[in-house]
MARBA-3410 file (N, C-alpha, C, O; in Angstrom, 1 decimal):
89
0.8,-1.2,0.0,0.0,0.0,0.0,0.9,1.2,0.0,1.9,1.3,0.7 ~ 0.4,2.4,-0.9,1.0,3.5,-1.1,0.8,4.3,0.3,-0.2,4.2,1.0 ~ 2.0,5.1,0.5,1.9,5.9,1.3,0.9,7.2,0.4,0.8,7.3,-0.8 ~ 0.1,8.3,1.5,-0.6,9.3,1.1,0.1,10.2,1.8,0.9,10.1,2.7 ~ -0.5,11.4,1.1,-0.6,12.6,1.9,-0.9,13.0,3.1,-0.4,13.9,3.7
-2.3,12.0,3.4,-3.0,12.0,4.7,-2.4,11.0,5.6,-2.5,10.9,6.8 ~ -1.8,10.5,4.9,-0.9,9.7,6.1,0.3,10.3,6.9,0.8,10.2,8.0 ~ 0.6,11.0,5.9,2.2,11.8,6.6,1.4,13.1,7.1,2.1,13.7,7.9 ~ 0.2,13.7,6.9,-0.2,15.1,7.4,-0.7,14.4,9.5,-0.5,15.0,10.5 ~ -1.5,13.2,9.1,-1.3,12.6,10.7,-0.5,12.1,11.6,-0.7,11.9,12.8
0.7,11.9,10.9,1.5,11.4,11.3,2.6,12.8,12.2,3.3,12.7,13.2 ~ 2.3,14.0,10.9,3.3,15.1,11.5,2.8,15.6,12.7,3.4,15.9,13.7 ~ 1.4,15.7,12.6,0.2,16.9,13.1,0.2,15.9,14.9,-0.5,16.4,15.8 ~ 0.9,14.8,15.0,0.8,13.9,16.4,2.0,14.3,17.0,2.3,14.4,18.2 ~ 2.8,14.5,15.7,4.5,14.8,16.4,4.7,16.0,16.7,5.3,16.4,17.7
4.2,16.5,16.1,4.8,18.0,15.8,3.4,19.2,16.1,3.5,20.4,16.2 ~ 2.4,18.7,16.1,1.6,19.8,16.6,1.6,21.2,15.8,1.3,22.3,16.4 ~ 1.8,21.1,14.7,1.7,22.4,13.7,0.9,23.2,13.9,-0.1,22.7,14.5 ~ 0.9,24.6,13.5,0.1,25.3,13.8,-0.5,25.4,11.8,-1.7,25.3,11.6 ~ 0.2,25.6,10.9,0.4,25.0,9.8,0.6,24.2,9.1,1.8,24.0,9.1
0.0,23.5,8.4,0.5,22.2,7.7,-0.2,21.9,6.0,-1.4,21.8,5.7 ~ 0.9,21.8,5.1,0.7,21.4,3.7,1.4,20.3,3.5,2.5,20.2,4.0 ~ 0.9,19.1,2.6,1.5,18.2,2.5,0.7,17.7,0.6,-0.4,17.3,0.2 ~ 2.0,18.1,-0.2,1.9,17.6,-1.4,2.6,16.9,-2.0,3.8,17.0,-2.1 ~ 1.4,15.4,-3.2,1.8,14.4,-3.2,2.2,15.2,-4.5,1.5,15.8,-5.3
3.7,14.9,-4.4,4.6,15.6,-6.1,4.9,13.7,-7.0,5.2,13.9,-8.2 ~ 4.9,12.8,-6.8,4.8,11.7,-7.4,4.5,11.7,-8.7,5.5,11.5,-9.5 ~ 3.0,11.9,-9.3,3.6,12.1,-11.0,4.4,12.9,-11.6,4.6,12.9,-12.9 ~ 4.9,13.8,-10.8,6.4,14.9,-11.7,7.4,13.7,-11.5,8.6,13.9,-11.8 ~ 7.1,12.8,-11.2,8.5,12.0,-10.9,8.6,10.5,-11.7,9.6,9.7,-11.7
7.2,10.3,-12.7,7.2,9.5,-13.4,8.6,8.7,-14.3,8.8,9.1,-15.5 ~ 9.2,7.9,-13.9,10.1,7.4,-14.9,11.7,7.3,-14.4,12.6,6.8,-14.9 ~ 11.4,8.3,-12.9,12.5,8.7,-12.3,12.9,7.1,-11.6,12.1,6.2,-11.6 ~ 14.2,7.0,-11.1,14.4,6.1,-9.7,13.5,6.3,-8.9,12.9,7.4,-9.0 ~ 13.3,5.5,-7.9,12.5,5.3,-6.7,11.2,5.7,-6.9,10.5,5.7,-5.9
10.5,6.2,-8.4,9.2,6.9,-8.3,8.3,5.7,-8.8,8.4,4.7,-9.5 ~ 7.2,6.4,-8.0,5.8,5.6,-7.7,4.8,5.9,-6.8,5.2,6.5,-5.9 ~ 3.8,5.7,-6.9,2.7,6.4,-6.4,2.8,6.1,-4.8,2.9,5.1,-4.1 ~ 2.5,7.6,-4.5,3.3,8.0,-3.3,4.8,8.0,-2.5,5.3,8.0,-1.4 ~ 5.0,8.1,-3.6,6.6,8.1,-3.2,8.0,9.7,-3.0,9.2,10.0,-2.6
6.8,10.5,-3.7,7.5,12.0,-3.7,6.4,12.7,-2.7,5.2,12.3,-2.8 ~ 6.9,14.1,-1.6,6.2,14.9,-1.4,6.6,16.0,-1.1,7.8,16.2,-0.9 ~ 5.6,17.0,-0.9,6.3,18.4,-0.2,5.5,18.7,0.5,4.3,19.0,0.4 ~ 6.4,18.5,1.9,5.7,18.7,3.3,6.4,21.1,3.5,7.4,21.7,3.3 ~ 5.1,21.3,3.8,5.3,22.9,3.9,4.8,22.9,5.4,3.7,22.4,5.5
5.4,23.2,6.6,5.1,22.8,8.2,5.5,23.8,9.0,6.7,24.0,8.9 ~ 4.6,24.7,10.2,4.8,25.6,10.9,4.8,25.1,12.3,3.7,24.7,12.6 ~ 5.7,25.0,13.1,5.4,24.2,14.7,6.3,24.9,15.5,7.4,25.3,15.1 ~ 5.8,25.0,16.5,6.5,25.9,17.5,7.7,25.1,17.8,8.8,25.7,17.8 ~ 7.9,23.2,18.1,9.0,22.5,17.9,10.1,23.4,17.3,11.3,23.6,17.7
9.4,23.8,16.0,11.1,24.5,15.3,11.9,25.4,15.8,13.1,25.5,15.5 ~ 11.1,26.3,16.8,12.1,27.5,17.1,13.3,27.5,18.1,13.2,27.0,19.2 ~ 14.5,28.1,17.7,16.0,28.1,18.2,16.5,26.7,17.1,17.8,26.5,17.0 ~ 15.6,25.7,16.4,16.6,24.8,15.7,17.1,25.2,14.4,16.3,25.9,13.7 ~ 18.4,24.9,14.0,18.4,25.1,12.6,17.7,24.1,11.4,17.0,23.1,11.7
18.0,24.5,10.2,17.2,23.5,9.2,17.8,22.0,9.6,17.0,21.2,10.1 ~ 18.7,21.6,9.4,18.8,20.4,9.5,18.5,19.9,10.8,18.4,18.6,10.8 ~ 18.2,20.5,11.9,17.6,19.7,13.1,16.1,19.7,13.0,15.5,18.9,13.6 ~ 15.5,20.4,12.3,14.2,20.6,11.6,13.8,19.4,11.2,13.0,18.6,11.7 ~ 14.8,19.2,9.7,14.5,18.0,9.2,14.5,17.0,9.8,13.7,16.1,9.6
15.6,17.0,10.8,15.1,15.1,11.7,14.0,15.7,12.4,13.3,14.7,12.5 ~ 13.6,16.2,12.7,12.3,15.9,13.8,11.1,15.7,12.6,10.3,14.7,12.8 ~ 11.0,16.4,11.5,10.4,15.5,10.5,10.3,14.4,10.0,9.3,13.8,9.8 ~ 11.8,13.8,9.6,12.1,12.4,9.6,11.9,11.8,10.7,12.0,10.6,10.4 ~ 11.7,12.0,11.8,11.5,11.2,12.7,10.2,11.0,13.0,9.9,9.9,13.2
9.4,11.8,13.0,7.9,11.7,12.6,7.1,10.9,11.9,6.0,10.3,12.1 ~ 8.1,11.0,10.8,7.5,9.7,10.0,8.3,8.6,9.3,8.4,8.0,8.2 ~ 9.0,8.4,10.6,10.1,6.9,10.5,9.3,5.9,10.1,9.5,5.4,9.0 ~ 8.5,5.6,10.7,7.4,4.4,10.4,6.8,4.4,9.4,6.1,3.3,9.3 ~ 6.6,5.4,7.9,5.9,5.6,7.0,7.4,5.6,6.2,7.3,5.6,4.9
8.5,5.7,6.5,9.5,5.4,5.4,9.9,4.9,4.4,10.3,5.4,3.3 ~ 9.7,3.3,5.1,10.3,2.3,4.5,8.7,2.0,3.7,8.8,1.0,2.9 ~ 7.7,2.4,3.7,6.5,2.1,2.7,6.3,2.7,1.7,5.2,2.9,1.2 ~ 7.9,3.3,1.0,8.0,4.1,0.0,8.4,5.7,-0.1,8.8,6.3,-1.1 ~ 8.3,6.0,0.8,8.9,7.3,0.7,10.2,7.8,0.0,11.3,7.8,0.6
10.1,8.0,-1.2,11.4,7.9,-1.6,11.9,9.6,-1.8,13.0,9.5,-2.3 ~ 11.8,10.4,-1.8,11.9,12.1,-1.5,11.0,12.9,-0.9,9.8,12.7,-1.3 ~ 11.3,13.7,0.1,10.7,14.8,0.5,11.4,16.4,0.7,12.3,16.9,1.5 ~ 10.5,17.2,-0.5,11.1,18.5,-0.3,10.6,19.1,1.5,9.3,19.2,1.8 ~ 11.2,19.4,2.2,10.3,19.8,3.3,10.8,21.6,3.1,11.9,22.1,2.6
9.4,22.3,3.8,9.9,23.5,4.4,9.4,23.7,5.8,8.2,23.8,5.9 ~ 10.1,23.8,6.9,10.2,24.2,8.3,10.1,25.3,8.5,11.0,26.0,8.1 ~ 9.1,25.9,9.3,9.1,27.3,9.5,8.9,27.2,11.3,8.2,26.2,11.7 ~ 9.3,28.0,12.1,8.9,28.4,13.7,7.7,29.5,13.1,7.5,29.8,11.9 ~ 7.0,30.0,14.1,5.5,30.7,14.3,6.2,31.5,13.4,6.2,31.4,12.2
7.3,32.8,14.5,7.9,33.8,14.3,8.3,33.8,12.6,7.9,34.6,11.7 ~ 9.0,33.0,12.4,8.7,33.0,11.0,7.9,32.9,9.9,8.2,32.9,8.7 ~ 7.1,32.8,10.3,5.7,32.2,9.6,4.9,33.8,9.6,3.9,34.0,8.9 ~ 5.4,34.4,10.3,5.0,35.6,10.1,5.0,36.7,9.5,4.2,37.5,9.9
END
């Protein structure tokens, strides 16, 4: 079974408590590519108070960590954007 959108948007929204959250499935731009297949590309866009004082790459693990368990069911790229509130502003 393919991973979705709505699977990684509940999965963040448990971890991370966003105050914002976009989660798009980019998979048919990726037709033909390595690793592509339905559900396998996304772009998570995520506002959570978690982020503030981290930089981006500590950003990104608490994302990846979020959805460790939805990984290995295909996830083969994620563009993410991390924002704190204050930024988001």
């Amino acid at each position: 079974m393919a991973v979705t959108a709505q699977d990684i948007e509940a999965a963040l929204r448990e971890a991370l408590a966003p105050q914002q959250l976009q989660v798009i499935d980019d998979s048919h731009q990726h037709i033909g590519h390595a690793g592509a297949g339905e559900g396998s590309h996304f772009t998570v866009r995520i506002t959570s108070e978690r982020f503030a004082g981290l930089r981006g790459v500590a950003r990104h693990r608490l994302v990846y960590h979020a959805l460790a368990s939805l990984m290995p069911a295909g996830i083969h790229a994620l563009a993410i954007q991390a924002r704190s509130p204050d930024e988001a502003n």
